[in-house]
N, C-alpha and C positions, 0 to 999 in steps of 0.2 A: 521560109518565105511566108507562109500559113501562120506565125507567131506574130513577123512584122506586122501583117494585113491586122489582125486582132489588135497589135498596139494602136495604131493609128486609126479603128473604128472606135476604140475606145475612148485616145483621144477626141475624137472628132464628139463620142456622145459627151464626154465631159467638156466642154466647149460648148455646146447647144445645150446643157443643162445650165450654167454658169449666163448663158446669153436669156433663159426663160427665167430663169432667178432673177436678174435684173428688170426685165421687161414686168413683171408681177408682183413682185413685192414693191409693198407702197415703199413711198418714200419718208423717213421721216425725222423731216428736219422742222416740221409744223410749229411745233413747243417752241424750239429755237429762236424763230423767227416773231412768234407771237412775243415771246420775252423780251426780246429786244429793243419793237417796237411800243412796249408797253416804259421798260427802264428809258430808253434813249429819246422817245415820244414825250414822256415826264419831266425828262432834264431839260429838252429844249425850249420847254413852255416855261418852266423854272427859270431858264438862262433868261428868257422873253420877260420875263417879270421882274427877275432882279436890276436889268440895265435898264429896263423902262423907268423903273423907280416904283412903281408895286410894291417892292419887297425890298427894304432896307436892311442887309447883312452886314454891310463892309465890303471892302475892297475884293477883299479875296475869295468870297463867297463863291463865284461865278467858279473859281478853281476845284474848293473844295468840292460844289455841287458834280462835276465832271469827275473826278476822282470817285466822288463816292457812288456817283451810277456807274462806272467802272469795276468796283470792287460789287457792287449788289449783282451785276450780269455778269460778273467771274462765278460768284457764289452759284450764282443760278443754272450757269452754266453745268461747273462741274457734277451739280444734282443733277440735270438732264441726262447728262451722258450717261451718269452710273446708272441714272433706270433704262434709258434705253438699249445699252448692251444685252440685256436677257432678254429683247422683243425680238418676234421672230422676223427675217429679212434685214436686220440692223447689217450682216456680215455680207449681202447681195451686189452686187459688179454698182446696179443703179446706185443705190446708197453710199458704196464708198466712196464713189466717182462724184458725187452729188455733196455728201459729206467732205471730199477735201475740196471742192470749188470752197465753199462756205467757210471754211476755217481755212483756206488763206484769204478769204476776204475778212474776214474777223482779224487776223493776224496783219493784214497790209492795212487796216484801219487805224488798229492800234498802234505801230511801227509809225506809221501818218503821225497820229495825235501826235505819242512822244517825240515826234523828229521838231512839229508846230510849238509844243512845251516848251523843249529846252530853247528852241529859238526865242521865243518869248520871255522867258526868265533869264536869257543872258543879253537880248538887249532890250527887255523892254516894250520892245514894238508887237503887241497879238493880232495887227493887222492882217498878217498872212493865217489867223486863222479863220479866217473867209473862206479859203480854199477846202476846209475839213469838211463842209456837207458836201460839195461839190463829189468831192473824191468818196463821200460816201455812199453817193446815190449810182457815181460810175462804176464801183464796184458790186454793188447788186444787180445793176444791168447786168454784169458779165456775168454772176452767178446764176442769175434765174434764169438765161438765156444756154450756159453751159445746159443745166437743167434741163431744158426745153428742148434742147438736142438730144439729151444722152435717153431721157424717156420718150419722143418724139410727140411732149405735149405744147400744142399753140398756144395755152391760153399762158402758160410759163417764159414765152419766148416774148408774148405780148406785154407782161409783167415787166420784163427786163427791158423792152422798149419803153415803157413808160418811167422806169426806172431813169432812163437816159434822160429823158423830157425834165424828170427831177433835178436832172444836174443843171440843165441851163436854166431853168426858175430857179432853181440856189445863187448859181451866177449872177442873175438876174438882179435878185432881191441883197445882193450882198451889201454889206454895211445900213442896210437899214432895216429896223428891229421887227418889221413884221417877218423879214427871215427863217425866224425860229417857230412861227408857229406856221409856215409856209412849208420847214420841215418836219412839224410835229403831223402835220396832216398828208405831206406824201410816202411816209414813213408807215401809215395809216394801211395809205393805199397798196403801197408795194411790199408791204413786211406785214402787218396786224390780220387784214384779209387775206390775202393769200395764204397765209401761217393758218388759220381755221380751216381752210380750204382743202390741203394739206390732210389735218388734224380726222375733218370730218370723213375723207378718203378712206381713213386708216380703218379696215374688217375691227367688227367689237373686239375680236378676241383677239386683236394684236394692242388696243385703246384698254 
């Protein structure tokens, strides 16, 4: 009986260490988010210049440009993560929990695009990709707001509501070309600032 009792305080302190690990170790996906905003903020200003006529590529340009910020924030990506692994708090309840919102929003983004891609390459029509910031600003609500929950910070919960507000000025502004720079700038707001935000949180000696 006296063995039981010792498993289950034991238990119980490994539980409450695991729940203080997550509450205290920053979070950090800062890098992440700044990159993002910085790759994806660039192509959208780019996409805004080539179909304004700015910037005379060809037809295809518009494709390539999206491809290849795809490939530069993959590159960038998998750098982040292999430095981040050896930082301390990378393995904490908060971060994992915080880390897989974010990579399946990263992942249901991508799934998105290619699903808008192939639609568009097999018949032609890239009307329906109107719908891709929409669905990209909806998915960071739900992340920064997962977030906002799991570390029980406002200002993260407030991020993801604005976030939302992003989607219906996407809506909003769809098919007409100040769009892109309408997303280059909430993208700003809810990914580039908040990413520093984040970044500057993080104790020197985990930075």
């Amino acid at each position: 009986m006296t063995r039981e009792t010792q498993t289950i305080q034991d238990d119980i302190a490994y539980m409450r260490a695991l729940a203080q690990e997550g509450r205290h170790a920053p979070l950090l996906a800062g890098p992440f988010l700044v990159t993002a905003a910085v790759v994806f903020g660039a192509a959208n200003i780019g996409q805004w210049a080539l179909l304004s006529g700015l910037i005379d590529a060809g037809r295809w340009a518009p494709v390539w440009l999206w491809i290849g910020a795809g490939l530069v924030f993959g590159a960038a990506l998998a750098v982040l993560i292999h430095r981040m692994k050896g930082k301390p708090g990378f393995n904490s309840s908060g971060n994992r929990a915080v880390g897989a919102a974010w990579s399946a929003v990263g992942y249901g983004i991508f799934a998105t695009w290619l699903g808008l891609m192939a639609r568009g390459l097999n018949s032609g029509d890239w009307s329906a990709m109107m719908a891709m910031p929409i669905v990209v600003f909806v998915a960071y609500g739900s992340a920064w707001i997962i977030g906002g929950t799991m570390t029980n910070t406002r200002w993260m919960t407030l991020t993801g509501l604005g976030s939302y507000v992003g989607a219906v000025a996407m809506g909003w502004f769809a098919g007409d070309m100040a769009m892109y720079l309408v997303f280059a700038g909430m993208i700003f707001a809810v990914a580039f600032v908040p990413g520093l935000i984040l970044m500057r949180q993080e104790p020197s000696e985990i930075v």
